[in-house]
C-alpha positions as CSV (number, residue, x, y, z in Angstrom):
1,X,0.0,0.0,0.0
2,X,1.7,3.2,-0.7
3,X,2.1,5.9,1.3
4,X,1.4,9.9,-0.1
5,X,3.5,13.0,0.1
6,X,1.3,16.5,0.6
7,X,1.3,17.6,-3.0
8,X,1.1,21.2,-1.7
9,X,5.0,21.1,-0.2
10,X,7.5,22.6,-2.3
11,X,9.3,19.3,-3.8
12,X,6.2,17.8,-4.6
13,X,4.0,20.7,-6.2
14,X,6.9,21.7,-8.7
15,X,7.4,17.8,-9.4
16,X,3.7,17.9,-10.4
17,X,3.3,20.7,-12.2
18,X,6.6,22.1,-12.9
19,X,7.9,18.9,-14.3
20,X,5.0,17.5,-16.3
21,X,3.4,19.9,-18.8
22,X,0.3,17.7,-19.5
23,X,-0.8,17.8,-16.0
24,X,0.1,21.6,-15.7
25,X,-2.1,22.4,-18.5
26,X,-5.1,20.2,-17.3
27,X,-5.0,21.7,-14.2
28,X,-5.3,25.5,-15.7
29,X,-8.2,24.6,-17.7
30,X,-9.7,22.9,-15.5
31,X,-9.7,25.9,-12.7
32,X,-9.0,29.0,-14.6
33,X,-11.6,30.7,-15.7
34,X,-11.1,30.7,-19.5
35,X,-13.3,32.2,-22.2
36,X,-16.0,29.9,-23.7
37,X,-14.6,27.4,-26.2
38,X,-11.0,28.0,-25.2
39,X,-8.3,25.3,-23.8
40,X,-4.7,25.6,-23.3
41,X,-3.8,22.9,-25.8
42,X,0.0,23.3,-25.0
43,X,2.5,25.6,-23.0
44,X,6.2,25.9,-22.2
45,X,7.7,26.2,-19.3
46,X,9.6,29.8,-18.2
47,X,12.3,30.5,-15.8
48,X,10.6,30.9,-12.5
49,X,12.9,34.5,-10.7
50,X,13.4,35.9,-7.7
51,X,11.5,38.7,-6.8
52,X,11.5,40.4,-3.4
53,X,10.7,37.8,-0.1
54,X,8.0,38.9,1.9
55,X,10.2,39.0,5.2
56,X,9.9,35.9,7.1
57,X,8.0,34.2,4.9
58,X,10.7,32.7,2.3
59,X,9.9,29.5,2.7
60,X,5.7,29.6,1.8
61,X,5.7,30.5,-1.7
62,X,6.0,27.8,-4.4
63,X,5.2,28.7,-7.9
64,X,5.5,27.7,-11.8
65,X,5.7,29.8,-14.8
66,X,4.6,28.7,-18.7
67,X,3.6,30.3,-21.6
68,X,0.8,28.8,-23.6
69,X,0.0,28.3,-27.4
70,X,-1.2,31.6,-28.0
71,X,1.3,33.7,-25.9
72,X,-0.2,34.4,-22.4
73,X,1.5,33.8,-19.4
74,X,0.8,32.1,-16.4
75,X,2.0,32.0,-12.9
76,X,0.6,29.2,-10.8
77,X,1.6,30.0,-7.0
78,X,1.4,27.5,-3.8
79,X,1.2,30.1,-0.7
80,X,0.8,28.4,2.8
81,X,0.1,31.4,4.3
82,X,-1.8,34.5,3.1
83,X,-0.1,38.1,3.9
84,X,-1.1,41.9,2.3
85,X,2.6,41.5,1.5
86,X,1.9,38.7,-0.6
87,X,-0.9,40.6,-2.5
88,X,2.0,43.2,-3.0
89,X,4.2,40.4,-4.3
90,X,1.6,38.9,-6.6
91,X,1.0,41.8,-8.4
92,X,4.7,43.0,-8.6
93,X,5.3,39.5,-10.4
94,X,2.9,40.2,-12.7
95,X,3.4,43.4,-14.0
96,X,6.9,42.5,-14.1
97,X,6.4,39.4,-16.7
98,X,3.6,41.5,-18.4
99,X,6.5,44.5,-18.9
100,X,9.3,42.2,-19.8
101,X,7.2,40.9,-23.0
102,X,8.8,43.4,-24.8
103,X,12.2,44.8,-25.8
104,X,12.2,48.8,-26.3
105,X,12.0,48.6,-29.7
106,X,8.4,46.1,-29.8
107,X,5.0,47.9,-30.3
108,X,2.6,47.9,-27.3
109,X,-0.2,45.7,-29.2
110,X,2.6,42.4,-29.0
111,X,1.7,42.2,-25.4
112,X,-0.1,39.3,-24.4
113,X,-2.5,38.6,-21.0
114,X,-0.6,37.1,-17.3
115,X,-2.6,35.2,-15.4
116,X,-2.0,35.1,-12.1
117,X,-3.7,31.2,-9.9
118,X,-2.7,31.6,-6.5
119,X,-3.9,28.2,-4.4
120,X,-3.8,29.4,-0.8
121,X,-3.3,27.2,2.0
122,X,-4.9,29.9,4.1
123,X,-8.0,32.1,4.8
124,X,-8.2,36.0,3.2
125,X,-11.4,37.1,3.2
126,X,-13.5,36.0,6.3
127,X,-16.6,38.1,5.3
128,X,-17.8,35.5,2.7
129,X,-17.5,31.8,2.5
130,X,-16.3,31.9,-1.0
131,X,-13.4,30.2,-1.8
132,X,-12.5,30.8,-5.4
133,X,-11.9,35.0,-6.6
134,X,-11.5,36.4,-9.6
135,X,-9.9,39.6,-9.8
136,X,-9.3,41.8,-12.9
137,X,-8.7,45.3,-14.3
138,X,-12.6,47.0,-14.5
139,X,-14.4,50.1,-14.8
140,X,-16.0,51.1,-11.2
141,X,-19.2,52.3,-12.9
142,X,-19.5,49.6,-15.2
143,X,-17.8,46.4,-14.2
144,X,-18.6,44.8,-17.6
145,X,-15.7,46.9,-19.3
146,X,-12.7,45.9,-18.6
147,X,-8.7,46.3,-19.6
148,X,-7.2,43.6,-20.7
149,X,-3.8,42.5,-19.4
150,X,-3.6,41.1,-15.6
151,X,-5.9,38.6,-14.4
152,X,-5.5,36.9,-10.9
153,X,-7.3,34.1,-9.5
154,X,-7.1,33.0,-5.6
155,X,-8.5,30.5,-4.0
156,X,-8.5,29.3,0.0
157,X,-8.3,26.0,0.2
158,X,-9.0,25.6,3.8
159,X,-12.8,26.7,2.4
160,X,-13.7,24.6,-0.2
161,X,-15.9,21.9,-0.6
162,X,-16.6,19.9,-2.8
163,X,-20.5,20.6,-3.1
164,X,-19.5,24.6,-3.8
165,X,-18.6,23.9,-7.3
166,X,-20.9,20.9,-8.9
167,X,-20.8,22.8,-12.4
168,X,-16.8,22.3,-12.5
169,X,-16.2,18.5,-11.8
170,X,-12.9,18.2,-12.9
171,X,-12.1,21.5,-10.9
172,X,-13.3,19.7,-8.0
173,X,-11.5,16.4,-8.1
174,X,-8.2,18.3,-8.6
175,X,-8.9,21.0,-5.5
176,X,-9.7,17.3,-3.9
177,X,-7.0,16.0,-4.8
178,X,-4.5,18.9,-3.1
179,X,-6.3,19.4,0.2
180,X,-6.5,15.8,0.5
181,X,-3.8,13.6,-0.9
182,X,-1.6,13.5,2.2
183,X,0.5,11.4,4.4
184,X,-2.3,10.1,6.2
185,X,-3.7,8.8,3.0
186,X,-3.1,5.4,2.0
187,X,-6.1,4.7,-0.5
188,X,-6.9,7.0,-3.4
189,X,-10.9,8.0,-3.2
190,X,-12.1,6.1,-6.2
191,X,-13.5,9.3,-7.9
192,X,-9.8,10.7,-8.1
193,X,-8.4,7.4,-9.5
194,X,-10.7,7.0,-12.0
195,X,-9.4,10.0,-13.4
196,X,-6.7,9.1,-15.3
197,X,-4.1,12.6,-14.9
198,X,-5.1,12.9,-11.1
199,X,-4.2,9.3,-10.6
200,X,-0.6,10.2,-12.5
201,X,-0.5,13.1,-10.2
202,X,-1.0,11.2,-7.4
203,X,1.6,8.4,-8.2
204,X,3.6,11.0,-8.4
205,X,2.9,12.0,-4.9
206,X,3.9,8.9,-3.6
207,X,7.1,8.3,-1.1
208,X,9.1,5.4,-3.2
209,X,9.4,7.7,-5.6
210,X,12.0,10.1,-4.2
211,X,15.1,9.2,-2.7
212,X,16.6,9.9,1.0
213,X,17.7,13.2,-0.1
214,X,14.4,14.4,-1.3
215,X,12.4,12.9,1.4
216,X,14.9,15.0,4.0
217,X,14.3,18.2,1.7
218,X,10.2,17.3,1.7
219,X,10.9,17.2,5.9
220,X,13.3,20.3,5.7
221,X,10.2,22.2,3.8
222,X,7.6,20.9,6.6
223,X,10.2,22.5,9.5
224,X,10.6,25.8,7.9
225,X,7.1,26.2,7.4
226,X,6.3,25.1,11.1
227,X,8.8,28.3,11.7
228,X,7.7,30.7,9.7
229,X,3.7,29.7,11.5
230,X,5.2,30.7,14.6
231,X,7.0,33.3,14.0
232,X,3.6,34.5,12.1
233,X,1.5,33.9,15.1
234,X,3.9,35.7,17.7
235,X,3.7,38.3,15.3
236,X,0.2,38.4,15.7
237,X,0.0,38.0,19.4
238,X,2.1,40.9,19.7
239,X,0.4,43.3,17.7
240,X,-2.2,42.2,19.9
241,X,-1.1,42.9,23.2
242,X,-0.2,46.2,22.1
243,X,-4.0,47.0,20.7
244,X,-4.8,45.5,24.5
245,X,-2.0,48.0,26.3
246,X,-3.7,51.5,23.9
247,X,-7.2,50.4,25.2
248,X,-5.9,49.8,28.7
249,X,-4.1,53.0,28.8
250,X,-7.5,55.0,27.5
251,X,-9.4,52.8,30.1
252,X,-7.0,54.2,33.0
253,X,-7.5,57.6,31.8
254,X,-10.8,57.4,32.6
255,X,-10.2,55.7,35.9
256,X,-12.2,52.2,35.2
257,X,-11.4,49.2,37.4
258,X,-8.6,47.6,37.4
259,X,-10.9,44.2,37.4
260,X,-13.0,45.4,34.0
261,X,-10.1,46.4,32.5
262,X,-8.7,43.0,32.7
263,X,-11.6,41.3,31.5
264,X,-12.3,43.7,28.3
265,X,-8.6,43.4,27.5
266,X,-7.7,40.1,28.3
267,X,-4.7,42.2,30.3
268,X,-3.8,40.6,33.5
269,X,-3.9,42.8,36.8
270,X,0.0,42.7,36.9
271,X,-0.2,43.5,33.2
272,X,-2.0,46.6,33.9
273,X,-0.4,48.2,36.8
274,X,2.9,47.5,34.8
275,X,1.7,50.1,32.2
């Protein structure tokens, strides 16, 4: 029985889709949202570069680049955790490919759309239960105009399920297949294996097919990530505590109990004197 690898670490993600064209190119049309008629019928892999790190978060970003048939880009990103940073960094990368289409001497009307299909292993937007956002360039007034030219697609995995999307079955099974191929898999749910590219995906996925090294990178990846969560979430605590210390100090001004200032602000009583 084998055992699986989380498709969504860094080693196994790019061996997926950075390493097998056929599966890349199902997976965009089978999640992006594409224009009536149209499929990606082939694509070509570009350089993936470094752009700024979001500061300590290094480790969380995985993504592929490729060029398809008719010249537009795309940059399919892995992000564990979700940052305004890495909104910042997603649209930097795009207008950077979108500019570099040309050399100075190239008319404007050679340029060609980037897409940008960010799968997030995290939760953005906490006023809606949708998981899957499209984003592009449109008039205020009139949201049917638009500007072509950057397109970016996000979706947060930790919201989807699988009855939110009946109308794209093939985007289902491969959103099922990276939240829930994982190491405490050990049978492939018969709807994914009787798809016959998630099934490749999948063997791909699993342990024997990597050696020592790899496996210690795959660990390596799991123990910067753990990291990187806590630093995140002693960031957070922080920032906090000092909301917490602003209110208690306003809450002194006006000479409120030490005991209610404590429970509103979750301050202790040593906390509070200490201020």
């Amino acid at each position: 029985m084998p055992r699986y690898l989380d498709p969504k670490n860094d080693l196994i993600f790019k061996r997926i889709f950075g390493e097998h064209p056929n599966l890349l190119i199902k997976f965009l049309n089978a999640i992006m949202p594409l224009e009536q008629g149209r499929i990606i019928e082939e694509i070509q892999y570009l350089p993936t570069e470094q752009v700024p790190d979001v500061v300590g978060k290094k480790n969380s970003i995985v993504d592929v680049k490729c060029v398809d048939n008719l010249k537009n880009q795309f940059i399919v990103e892995m992000q564990m955790y979700w940052s305004e940073a890495f909104n910042n960094r997603m649209v930097f990368n795009a207008g950077k490919a979108y500019v570099r289409q040309l050399n100075k001497k190239e008319d404007y009307n050679l340029l060609k759309p980037v897409y940008t299909l960010a799968i997030i292993n995290d939760i953005f937007d906490r006023k809606t239960d949708k998981f899957y956002h499209h984003f592009e360039i449109v008039n205020k007034e009139n949201t049917n105009e638009t500007i072509k030219g950057l397109e970016f697609v996000l979706i947060e995995l930790p919201k989807f399920q699988p009855q939110n999307w009946k109308d794209r079955q093939l985007a289902v099974l491969w959103l099922r297949f990276l939240n829930e191929v994982g190491e405490d898999m050990r049978t492939l749910p018969a709807e994914l294996q009787e798809n016959d590219d998630i099934r490749q995906a999948a063997e791909l996925c699993e342990q024997a097919a990597f050696t020592p090294e790899e496996l210690e990178n795959y660990d390596n990846y799991w123990d910067a990530i753990r990291i990187e969560k806590t630093v995140r979430n002693a960031s957070l605590r922080e920032g906090e505590t000092k909301k917490a210390i602003q209110i208690a100090k306003k809450m002194l001004e006006k000479c409120l109990p030490l005991e209610d200032i404590s429970e509103i602000t979750g301050l202790s009583i040593y906390e509070i004197n200490a201020i």
